[in-house]
C-alpha angles and dihedrals in degrees: 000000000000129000125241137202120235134216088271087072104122083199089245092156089224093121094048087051085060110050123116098203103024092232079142116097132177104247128182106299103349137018117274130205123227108229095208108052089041106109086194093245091142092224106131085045091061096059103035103120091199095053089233096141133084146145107278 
């Protein structure tokens, strides 16, 4: 199960700093996760300060 980011994401880029396995990208108008490449660790959920990212 992957985590997603939702639309209270403020595009701050923290999560995809943290990611392990940059499986963060900047989208449109948020970041977006790519399912695929996620290995599920939290850790851009952790340090979200927006609390924009949860398990799907």
């Amino acid at each position: 199960m992957a985590f997603e980011i939702s639309d209270d994401c403020i595009a701050c880029g923290v999560c995809a700093d943290e990611c392990p396995v940059e499986a963060i990208s900047e989208g449109s108008d948020t970041f977006v996760i790519n399912a695929d490449n996620c290995t599920d660790c939290g850790a851009c959920s952790e340090v979200c300060p927006n609390e924009a990212i949860g398990e799907k």
